[in-house]
C-alpha positions as CSV (number, residue, x, y, z in Angstrom):
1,X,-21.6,-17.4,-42.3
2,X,-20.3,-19.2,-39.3
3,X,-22.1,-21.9,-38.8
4,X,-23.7,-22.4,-35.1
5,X,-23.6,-24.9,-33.5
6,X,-25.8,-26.6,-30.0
7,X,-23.4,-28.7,-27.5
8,X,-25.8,-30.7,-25.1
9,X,-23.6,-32.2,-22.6
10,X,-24.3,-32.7,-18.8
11,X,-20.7,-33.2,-18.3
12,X,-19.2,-30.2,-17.3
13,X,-15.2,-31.3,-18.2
14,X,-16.5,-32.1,-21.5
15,X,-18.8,-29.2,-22.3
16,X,-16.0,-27.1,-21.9
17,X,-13.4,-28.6,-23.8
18,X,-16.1,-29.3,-26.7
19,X,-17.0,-25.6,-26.4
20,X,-13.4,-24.5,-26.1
21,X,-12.4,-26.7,-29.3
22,X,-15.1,-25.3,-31.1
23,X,-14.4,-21.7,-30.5
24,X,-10.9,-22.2,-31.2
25,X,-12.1,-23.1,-34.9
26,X,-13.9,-20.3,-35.0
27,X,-17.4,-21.7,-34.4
28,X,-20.4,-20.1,-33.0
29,X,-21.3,-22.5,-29.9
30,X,-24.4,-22.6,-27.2
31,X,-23.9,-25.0,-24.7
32,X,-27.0,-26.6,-22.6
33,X,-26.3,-28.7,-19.6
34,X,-29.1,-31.3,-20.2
35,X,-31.5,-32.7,-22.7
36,X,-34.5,-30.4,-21.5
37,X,-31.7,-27.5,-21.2
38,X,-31.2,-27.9,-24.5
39,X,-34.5,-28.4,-25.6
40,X,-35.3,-24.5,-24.2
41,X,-32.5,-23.3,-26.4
42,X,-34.0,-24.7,-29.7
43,X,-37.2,-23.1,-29.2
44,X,-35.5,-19.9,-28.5
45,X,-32.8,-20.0,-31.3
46,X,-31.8,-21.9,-34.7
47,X,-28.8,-24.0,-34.8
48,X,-26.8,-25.7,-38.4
49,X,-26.2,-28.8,-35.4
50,X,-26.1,-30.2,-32.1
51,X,-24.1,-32.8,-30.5
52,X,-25.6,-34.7,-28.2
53,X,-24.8,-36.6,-25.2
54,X,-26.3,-40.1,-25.2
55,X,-26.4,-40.3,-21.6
56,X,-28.3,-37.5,-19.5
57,X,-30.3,-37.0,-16.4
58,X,-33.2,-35.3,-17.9
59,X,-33.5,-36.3,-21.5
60,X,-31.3,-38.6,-23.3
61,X,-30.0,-38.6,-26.5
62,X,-32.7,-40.5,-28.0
63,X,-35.2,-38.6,-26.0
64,X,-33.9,-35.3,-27.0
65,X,-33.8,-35.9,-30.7
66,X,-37.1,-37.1,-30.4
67,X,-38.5,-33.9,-28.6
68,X,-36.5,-31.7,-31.2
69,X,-37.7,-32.9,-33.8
70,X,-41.4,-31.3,-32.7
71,X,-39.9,-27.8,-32.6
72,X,-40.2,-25.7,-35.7
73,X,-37.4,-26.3,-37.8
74,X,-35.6,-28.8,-35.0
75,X,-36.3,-31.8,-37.9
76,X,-33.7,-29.8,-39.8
77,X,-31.1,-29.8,-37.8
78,X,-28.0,-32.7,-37.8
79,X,-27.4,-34.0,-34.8
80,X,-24.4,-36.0,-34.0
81,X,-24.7,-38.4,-30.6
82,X,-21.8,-38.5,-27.9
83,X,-21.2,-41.5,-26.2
84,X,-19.1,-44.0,-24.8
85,X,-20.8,-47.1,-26.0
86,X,-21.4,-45.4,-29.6
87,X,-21.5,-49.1,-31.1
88,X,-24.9,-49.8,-29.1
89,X,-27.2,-47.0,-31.3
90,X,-27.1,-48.4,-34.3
91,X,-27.8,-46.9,-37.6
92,X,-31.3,-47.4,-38.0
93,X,-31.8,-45.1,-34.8
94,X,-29.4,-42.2,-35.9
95,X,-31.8,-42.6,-38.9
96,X,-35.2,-42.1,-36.7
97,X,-33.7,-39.6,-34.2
98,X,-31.7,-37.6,-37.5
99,X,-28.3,-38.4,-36.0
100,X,-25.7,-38.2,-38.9
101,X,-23.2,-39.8,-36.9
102,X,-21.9,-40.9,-33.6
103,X,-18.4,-39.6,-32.0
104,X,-17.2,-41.9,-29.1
105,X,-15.7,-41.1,-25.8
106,X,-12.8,-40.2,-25.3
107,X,-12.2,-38.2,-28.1
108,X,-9.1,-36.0,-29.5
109,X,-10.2,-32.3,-30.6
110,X,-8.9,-33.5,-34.2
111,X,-11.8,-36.5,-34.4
112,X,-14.1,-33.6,-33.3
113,X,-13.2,-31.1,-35.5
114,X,-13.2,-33.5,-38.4
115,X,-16.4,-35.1,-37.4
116,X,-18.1,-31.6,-37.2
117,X,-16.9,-30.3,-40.7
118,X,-18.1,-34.1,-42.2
119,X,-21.8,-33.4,-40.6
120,X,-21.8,-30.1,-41.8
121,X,-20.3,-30.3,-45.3
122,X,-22.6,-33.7,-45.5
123,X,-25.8,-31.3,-44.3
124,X,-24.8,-28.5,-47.3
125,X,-24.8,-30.9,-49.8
126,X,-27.9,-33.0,-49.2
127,X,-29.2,-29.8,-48.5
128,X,-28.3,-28.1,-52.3
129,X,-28.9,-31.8,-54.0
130,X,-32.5,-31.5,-52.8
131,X,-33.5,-28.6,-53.4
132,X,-31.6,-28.9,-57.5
133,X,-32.7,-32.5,-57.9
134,X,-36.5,-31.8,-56.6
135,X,-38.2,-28.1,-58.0
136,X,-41.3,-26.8,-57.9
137,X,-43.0,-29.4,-56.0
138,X,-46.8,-30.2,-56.5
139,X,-48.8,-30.5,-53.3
140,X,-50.3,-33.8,-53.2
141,X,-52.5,-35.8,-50.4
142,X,-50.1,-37.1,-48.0
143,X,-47.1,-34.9,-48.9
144,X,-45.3,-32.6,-46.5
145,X,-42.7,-30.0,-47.3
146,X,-39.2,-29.6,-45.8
147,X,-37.0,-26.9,-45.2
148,X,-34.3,-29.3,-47.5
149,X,-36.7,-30.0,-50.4
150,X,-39.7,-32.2,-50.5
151,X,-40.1,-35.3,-47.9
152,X,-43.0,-37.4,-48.8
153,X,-45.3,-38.6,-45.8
154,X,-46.1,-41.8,-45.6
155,X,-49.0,-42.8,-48.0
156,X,-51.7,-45.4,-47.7
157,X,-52.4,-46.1,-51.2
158,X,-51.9,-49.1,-53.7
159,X,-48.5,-49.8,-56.1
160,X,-48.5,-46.7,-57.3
161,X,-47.6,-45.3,-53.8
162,X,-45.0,-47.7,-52.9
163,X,-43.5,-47.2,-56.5
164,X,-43.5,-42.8,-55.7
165,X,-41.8,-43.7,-51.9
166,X,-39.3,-45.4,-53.6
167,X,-39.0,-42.9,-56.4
168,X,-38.5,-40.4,-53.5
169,X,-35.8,-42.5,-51.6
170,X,-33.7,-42.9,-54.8
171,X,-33.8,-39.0,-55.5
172,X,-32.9,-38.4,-51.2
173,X,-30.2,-41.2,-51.3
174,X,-28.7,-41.1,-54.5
175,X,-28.7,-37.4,-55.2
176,X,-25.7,-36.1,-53.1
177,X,-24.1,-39.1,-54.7
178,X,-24.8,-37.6,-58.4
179,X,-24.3,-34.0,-57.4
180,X,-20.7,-35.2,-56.1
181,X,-19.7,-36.9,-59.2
182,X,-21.1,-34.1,-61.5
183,X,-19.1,-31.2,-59.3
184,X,-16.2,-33.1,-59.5
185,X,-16.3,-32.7,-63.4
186,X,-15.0,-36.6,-64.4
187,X,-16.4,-39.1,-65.9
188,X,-18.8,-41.3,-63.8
189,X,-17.3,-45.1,-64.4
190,X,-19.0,-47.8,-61.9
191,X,-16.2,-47.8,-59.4
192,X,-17.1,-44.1,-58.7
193,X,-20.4,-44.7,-58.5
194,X,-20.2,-47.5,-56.2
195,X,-17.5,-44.8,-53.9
196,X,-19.8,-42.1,-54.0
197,X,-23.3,-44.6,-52.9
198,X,-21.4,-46.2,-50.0
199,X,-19.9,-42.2,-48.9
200,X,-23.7,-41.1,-48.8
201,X,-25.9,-44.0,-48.2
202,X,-26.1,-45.9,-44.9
203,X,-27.0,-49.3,-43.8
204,X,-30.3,-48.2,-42.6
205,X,-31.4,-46.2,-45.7
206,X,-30.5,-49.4,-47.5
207,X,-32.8,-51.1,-45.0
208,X,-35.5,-48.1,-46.2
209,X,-35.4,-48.9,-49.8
210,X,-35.5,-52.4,-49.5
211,X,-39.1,-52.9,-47.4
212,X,-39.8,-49.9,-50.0
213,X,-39.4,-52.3,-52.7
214,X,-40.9,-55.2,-50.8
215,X,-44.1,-53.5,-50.5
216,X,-44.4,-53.8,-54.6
217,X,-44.6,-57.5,-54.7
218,X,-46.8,-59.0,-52.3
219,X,-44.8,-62.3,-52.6
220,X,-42.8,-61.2,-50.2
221,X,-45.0,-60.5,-47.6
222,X,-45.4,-63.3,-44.4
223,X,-41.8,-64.5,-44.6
224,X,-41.0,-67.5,-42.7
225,X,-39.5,-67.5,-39.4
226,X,-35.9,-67.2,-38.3
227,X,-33.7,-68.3,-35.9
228,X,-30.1,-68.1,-34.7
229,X,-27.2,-67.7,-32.3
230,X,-26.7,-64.5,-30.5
231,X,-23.1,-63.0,-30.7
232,X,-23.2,-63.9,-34.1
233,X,-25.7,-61.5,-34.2
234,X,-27.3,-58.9,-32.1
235,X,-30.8,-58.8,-30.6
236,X,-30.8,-55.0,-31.9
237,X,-30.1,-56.3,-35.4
238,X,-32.5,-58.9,-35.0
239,X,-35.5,-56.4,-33.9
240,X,-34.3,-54.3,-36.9
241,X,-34.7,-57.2,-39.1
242,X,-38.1,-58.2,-37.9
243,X,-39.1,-54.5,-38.0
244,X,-38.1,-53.7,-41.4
245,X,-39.8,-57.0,-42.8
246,X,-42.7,-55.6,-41.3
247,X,-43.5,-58.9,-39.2
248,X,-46.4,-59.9,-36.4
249,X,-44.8,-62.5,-34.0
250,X,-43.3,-63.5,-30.6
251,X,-39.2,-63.5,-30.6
252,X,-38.1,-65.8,-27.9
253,X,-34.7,-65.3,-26.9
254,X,-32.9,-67.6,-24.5
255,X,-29.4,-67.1,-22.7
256,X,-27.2,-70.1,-22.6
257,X,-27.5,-72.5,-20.2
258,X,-23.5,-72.0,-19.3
259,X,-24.7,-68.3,-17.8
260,X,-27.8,-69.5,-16.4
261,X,-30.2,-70.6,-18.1
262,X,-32.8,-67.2,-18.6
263,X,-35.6,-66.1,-21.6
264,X,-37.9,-63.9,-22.9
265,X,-40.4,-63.1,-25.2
266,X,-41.1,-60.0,-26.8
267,X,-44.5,-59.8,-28.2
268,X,-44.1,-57.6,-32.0
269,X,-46.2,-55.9,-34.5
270,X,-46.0,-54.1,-37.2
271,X,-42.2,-52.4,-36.1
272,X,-43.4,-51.9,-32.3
273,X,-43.1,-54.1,-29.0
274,X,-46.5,-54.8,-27.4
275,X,-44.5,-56.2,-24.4
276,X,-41.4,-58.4,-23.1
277,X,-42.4,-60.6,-21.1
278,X,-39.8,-63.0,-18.4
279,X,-40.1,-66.6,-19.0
280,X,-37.5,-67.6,-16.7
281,X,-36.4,-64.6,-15.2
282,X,-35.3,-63.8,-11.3
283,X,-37.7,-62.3,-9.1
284,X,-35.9,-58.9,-9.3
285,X,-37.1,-58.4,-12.8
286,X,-41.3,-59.5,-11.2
287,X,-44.3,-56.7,-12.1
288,X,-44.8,-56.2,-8.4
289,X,-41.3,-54.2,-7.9
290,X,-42.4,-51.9,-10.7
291,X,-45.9,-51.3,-9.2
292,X,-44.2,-50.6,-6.0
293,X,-41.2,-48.5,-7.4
294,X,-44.0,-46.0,-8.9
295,X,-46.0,-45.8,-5.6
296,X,-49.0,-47.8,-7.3
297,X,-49.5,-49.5,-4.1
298,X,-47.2,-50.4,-1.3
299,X,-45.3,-53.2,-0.2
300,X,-47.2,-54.2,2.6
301,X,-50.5,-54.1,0.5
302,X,-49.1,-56.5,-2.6
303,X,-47.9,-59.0,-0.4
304,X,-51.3,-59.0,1.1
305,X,-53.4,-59.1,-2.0
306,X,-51.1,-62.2,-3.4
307,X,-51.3,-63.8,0.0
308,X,-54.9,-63.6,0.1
309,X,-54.9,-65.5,-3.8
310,X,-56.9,-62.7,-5.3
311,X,-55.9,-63.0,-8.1
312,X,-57.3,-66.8,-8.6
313,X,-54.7,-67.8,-11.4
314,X,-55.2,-64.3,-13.5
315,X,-51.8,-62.2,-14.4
316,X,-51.3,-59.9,-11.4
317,X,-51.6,-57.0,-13.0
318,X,-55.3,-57.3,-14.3
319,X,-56.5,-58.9,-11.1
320,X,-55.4,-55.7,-8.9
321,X,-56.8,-53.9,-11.6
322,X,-60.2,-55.7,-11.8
323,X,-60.0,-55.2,-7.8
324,X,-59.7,-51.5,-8.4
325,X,-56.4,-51.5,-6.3
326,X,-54.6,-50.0,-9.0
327,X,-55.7,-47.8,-11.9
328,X,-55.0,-48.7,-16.0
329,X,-52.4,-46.5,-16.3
330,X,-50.2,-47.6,-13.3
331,X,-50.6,-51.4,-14.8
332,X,-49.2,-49.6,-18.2
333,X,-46.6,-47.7,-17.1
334,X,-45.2,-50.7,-14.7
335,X,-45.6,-53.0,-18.0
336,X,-43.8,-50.9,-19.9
337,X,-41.1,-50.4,-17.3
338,X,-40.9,-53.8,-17.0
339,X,-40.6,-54.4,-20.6
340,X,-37.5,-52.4,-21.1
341,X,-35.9,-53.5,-18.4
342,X,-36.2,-57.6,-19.8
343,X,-35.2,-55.6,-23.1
344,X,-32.1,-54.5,-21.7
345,X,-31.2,-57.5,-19.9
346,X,-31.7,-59.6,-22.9
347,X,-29.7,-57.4,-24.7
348,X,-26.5,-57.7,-22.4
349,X,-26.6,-61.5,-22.7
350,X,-23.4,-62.5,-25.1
351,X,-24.4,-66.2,-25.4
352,X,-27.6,-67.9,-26.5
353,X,-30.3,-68.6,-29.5
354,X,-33.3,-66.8,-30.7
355,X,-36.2,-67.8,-32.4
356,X,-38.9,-65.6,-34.4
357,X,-42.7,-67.3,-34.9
358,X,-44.1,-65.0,-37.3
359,X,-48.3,-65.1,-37.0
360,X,-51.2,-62.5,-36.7
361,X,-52.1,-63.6,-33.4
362,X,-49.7,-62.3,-30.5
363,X,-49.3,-63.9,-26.8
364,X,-51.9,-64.2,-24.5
365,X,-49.7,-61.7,-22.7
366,X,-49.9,-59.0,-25.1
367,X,-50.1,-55.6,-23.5
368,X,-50.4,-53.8,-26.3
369,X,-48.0,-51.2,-25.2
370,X,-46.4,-50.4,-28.8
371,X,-42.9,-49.4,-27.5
372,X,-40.4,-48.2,-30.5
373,X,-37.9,-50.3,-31.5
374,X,-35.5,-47.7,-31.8
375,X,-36.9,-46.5,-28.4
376,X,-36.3,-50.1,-26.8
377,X,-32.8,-50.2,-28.0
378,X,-31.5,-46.8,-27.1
379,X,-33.1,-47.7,-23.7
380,X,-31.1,-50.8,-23.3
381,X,-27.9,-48.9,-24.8
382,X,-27.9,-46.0,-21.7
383,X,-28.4,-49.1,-19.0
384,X,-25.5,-50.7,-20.7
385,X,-23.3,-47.6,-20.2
386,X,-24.9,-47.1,-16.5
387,X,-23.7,-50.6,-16.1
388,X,-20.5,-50.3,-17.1
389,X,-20.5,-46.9,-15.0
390,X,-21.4,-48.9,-11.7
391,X,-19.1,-51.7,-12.5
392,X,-16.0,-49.7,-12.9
393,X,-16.8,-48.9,-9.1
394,X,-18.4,-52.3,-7.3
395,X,-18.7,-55.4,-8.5
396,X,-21.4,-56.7,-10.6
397,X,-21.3,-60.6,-11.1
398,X,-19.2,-61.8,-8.1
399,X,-18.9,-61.0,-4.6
400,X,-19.0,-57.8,-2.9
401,X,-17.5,-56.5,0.5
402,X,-17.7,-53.5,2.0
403,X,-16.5,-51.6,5.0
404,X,-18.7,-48.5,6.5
405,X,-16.1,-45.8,6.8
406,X,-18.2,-43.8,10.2
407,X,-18.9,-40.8,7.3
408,X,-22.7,-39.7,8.7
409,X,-24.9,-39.8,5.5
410,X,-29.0,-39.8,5.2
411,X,-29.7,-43.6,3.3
412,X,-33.0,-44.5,2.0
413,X,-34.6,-47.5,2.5
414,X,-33.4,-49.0,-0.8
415,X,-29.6,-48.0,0.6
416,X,-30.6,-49.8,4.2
417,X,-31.4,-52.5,2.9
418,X,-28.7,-53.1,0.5
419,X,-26.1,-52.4,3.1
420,X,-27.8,-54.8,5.6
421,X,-27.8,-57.2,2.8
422,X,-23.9,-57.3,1.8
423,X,-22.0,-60.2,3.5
424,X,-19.2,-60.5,1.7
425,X,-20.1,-63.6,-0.3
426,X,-23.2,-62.4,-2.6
427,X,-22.8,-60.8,-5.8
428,X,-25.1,-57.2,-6.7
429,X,-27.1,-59.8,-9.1
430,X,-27.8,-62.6,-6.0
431,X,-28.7,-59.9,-3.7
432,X,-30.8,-58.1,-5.9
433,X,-32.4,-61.3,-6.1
434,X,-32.9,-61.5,-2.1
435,X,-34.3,-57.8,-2.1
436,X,-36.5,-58.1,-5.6
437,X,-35.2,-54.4,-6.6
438,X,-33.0,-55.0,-10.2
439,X,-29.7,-55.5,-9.8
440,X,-29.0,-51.7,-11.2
441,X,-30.6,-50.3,-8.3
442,X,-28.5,-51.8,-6.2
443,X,-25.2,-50.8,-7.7
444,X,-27.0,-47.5,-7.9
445,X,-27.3,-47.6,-4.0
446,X,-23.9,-48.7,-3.6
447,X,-22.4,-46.3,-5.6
448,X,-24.1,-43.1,-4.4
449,X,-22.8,-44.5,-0.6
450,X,-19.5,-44.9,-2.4
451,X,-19.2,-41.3,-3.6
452,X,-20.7,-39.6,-0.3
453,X,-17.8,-41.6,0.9
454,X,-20.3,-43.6,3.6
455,X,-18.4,-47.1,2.6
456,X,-15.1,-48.3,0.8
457,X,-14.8,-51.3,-0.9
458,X,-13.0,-54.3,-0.1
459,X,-10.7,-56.1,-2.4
460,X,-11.2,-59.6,-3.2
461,X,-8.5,-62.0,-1.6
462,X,-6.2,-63.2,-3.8
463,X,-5.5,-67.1,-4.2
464,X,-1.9,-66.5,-3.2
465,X,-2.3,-64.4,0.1
């Protein structure tokens, strides 16, 4: 049977070619021009995959997979992620969202074809292993049935559960590996063992069966802390870490001084971030621009209230909330706005240390917001790509100059400002500074003036002209 197959993509130049490939193959394809596009299509039909764009106007990647996987039957479907920065999502969130694999941009119609058979052929196998490897299943309390065999839930009990979890991890990981071997028809030596685990297991089902395991010897538990360089290693594979150990604690993480000296903290429990909090942050990245960004209150009216010193030394947030000028929610949703954007900022910085304190007791500042992990770092993967979008167009870290080029275009206030604000010596960061918006609402502004062709900009001098 032809296999069918979703393409969510709000690119038009690549939908088509993807779709064009596809059907050249001799694949059944659907295209949907946006995550919630595509969201409509799998309650309406089945699909045997989607690919995914990671970047999207209405729905992301991670987004998307996340929504799918609450449609009947959308947990069942492979989903391979699209995306220029394909390095930034990480295993351990193809894992969550039930991406097999990534395919970066630009991309020859051999890599996709090849990529598409792979997640298929991967999906018919695991599929068959499953279903030979695990028959008859008993129902049992915290068990739940899947379309490719059984999938425990997560249990609650004693030893005896963690031993079953990691019983039913073995069986998932290992038996495509076996059923490989044994339809092969040779004889299974170590080296082919070893081939076949690394073809079918990945790092983050690795990372699975290991805090399986560590929940069987309670020696294990309340590690000590850790510490170390970034570049060496990434603040996503350090979350990952400090998720998978299971770990209560506040990881500080401080850019080097050579950069400008920046930190923050990120408040964690039990695999979630109850916030991210600025330690020595610019006054772009301040609670008050969030509140005022979500229409919470105006302008005019925060300035007033922290004028009038209100807020008698309590966090802003609580004191305009004990004042009734904002409700709960608002204070939530600008925390947690602000929290992903420190998280993403923190996650651009190339140089600098962090350092885990592992203990019960979080900061003083703890929201309790309980942000994903996985949810943080796709998050700070799309602003990376935005970014990078923007700074192929105006530039980011040093000066910008700009001429208006008498086009006639309607600017927000954001856009006014930004305009009145470029004199040719500032960078985006330094005036995003001035104006407390973040700097990626400022290139935003910029470039949306730059497409409606409302400014050009200007070169930087040369040393030798």
């Amino acid at each position: 049977m032809t296999a069918r197959i979703l393409v969510v993509e709000d690119s038009a130049t690549v939908r088509h070619l993807v779709e064009a490939v596809l059907r050249g193959a001799g694949y059944s394809v659907e295209t949907a021009v946006d995550g919630v596009d595509g969201l409509e299509r799998v309650h309406r039909s089945t699909f045997d995959l989607a690919l995914v764009d990671f970047v999207m106007p209405r729905l992301n990647g991670y987004q998307f997979a996340q929504a799918m996987r609450g449609v009947p039957g959308g947990a069942e479907v492979p989903l391979v992620l699209m995306s220029a920065r394909a390095e930034s999502i990480g295993a351990r969130f193809g894992q969550q969202t039930g991406a097999v694999a990534t395919l970066v941009k630009p991309f020859t119609p051999t890599a996709l074809l090849d990529l598409v058979r792979s997640a298929l052929e991967r999906a018919r196998v695991e599929a068959s292993a499953l279903t030979s490897v695990v028959s008859a299943p008993t129902e049992a309390p915290g068990a739940a049935l899947s379309m490719r065999g059984v999938r425990l839930a997560r249990w609650t009990a004693g030893p005896e559960a963690s031993r079953d979890r990691l019983v039913d991890l073995l069986v998932r990981h290992l038996g495509p590996a076996v059923r490989e071997i044994v339809e092969a028809g040779v004889d299974a030596h170590d080296d082919l063992l070893s081939q076949a685990l690394r073809h079918h297991m990945s790092l983050a089902a690795a990372i699975e069966l290991a805090r399986e395991a560590r929940a069987l010897d309670p020696s294990l538990r309340g590690a000590a802390g850790l510490e170390g360089v970034l570049g060496v290693v990434s603040l996503a594979q350090v979350l990952r870490l400090v998720e998978a150990a299971g770990l209560h604690g506040v990881l500080r993480v401080e850019r080097s001084a050579k950069v400008g000296s920046a930190a923050v903290e990120m408040c964690l429990r039990a695999g979630l971030v109850d916030q991210v909090i600025g330690v020595a942050v610019g006054a772009e990245h301040r609670l008050g621009r969030h509140l005022v960004g979500a229409g919470a209150l105006s302008r005019a009216a925060l300035d007033a209230f922290i004028a009038s010193g209100a807020a008698r030394g309590a966090p802003l947030g609580r004191a305009l909330v004990a004042t009734r000028r904002i409700s709960e929610e608002h204070l939530r949703a600008a925390l947690a706005a602000q929290s992903l954007e420190l998280f993403g900022e923190a996650s651009r910085w190339s140089g600098g240390r962090f350092r885990f304190a592992p203990g019960e007791g979080l900061a003083s500042g703890d929201a309790g917001l309980g942000l994903g992990v996985e949810e943080c770092i796709a998050d700070a993967a799309q602003r990376a790509e935005e970014w990078d979008a923007i700074e192929a167009l105006v530039p980011m870290e040093r000066a910008v100059a700009l001429r208006e080029t008498g086009v006639g275009v309607a600017h927000d206030v954001d856009a006014r400002r930004v305009l009145a604000a470029v004199d040719g010596e500032r960078s985006v960061r330094e005036i995003a500074r001035e104006l407390e918006l973040s700097p990626m609402a400022v290139g935003r502004a910029l470039v949306g003036l730059l497409r409606a062709r409302a400014i050009s900009v200007v070169p930087p001098i040369s040393a030798s002209s």
